[in-house]
N, C-alpha and C positions, 0 to 999 in steps of 0.2 A: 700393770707392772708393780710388783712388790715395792713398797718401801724399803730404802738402805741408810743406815743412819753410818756416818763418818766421823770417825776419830782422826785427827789427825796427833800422831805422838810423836812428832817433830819436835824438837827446842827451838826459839825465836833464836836465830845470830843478833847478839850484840858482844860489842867488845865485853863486861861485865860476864861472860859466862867463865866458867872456869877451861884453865887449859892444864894438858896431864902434865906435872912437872918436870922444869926442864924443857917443855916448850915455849915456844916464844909468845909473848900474847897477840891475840888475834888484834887486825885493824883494818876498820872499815872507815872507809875516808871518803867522804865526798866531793869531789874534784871539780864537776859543774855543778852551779845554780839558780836556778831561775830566779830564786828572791834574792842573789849577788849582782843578777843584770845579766849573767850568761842564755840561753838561746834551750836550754836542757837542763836535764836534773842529770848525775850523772857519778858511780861510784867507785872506788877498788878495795877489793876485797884482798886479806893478804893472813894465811893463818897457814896450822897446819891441816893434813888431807886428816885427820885427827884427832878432828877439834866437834862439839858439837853432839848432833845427833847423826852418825855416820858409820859407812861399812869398813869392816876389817875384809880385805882380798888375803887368802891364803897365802899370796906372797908376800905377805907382811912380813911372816917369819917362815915362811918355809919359799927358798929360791925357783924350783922350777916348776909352784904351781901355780892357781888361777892370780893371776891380776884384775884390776876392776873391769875394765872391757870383755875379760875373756868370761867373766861368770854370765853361765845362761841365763837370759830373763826368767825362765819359767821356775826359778830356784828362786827367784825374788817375787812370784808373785803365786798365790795359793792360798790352801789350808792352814791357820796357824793355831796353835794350843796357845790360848795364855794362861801360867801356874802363878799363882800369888803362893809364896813358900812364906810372909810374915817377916818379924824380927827374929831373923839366924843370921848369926858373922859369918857363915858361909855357907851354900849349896852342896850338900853331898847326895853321894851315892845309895846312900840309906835315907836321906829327907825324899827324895825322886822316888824311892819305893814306895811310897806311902801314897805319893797319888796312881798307882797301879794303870801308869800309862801303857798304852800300846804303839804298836808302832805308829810314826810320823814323821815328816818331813822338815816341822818347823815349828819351833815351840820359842813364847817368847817370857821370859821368869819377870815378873813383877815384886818386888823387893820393899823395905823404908824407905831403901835409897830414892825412890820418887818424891819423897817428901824434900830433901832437900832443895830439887827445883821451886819449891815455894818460900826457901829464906830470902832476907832481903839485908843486905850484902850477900850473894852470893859467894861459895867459897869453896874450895878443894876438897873434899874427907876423904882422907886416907884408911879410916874404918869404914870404905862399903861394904857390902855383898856382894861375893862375888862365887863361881862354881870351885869348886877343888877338881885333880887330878880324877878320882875314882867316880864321880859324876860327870865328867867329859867324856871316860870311858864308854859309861851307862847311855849318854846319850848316843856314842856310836853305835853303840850295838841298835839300838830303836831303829836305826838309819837315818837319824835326821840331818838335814844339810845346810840351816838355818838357824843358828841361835841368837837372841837376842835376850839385852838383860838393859836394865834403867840406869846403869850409869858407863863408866869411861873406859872400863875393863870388865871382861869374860875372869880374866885372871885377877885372885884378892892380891891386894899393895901391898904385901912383904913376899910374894910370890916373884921374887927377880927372873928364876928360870922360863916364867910363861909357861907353866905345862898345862895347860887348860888349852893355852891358844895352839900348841906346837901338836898336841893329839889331836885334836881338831880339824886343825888347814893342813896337816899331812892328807890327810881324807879332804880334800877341797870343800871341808862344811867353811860357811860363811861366817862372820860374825856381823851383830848390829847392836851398838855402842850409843849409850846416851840417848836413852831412848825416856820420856815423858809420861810415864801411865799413871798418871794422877787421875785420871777419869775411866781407868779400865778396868771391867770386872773381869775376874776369870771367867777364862766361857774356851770356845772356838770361835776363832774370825775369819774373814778374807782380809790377806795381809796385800797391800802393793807397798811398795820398795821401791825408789825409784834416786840410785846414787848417781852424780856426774858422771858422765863417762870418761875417765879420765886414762890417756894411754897409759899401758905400764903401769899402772899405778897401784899402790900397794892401800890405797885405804881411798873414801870419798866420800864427800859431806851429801846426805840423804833427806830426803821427804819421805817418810815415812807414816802410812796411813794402816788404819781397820777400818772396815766394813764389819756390819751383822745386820742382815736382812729382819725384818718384821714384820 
């Protein structure tokens, strides 16, 4: 059997991660403990569906489409392209031509914004990278149903209207937020995805891994 080397580009939850402003900070409390004298170890967890390394469900912003239960698995698990696009304040239409993609399913943008997971205080930047309008387009047309990029938004931080997100989950494409590629070279991988199933629900906190066979 082939060797398969695993990435995992998940973020650790701790409360010190950042949350998108305006939300509430996350708190994980541990309620049993065995070195208190209690019988268990034992936690709650209390953030938003949001927060982290997690999926955006189409009905984030658009009402009557996928919510997190109702996306197929097989749109979370696959072929992925990773593009490392460098230091650009933002993803366009014209920087995607230049890597003369073909059609795909699932492409994940690798950014600086990964470098901030290695500050220590961690902290908010409201200057990531993120895709514009006319690049969301582009990647419609490809047909892809999966995007993923390294920090907390698809859409850049003075983009109030969300048009990144709202072209996107019209077409039931996915999103995957806060994502870790501090250790990922562009290439092709096998992506697994693997959000809470959370009813209803409009976004959920994810384990997100690569696979590339050797």
């Amino acid at each position: 059997m082939p060797k398969s080397n695993i990435i995992d580009i998940s973020l650790p939850l701790h409360p010190a991660l950042p949350v998108w402003p305006g939300d509430p900070p996350a708190i994980i409390e541990q309620t049993q403990a065995i070195a208190r004298g209690d019988s268990y170890n034992s936690s709650r967890l209390q953030c938003s569906l949001h927060w982290g390394t997690h999926l955006d469900a189409p009905f984030h912003l658009i009402q009557n489409k996928w919510s997190i239960d109702q996306i197929p698995p097989e749109v979370l698990l696959g072929k992925v392209q990773v593009v490392e696009v460098g230091e650009t304040p933002s993803i366009t239409r014209s920087i995607l031509g230049k890597y003369h993609l073909k059609p795909l399913e699932r492409i994940i943008f690798k950014t600086h914004n990964s470098l901030f997971w290695s500050e220590r205080p961690l902290k908010f930047h409201p200057e990531f990278t993120a895709l514009t309008a006319d690049a969301a387009e582009y990647l419609q047309e490809l047909g892809v149903k999966l995007v993923g990029i390294d920090y907390l938004s698809l859409d850049l931080y003075e983009s109030k209207e969300l048009p990144v997100h709202k072209i996107l989950y019209r077409k039931n494409v996915v999103g995957v937020e806060g994502l870790d590629l501090r250790k990922v070279s562009p290439g092709q991988y096998d992506l697994i995805c693997l959000p809470l199933k959370v009813l209803h629900g409009d976004g959920a906190l994810a384990r997100v891994l690569l696979s590339k066979k050797s």
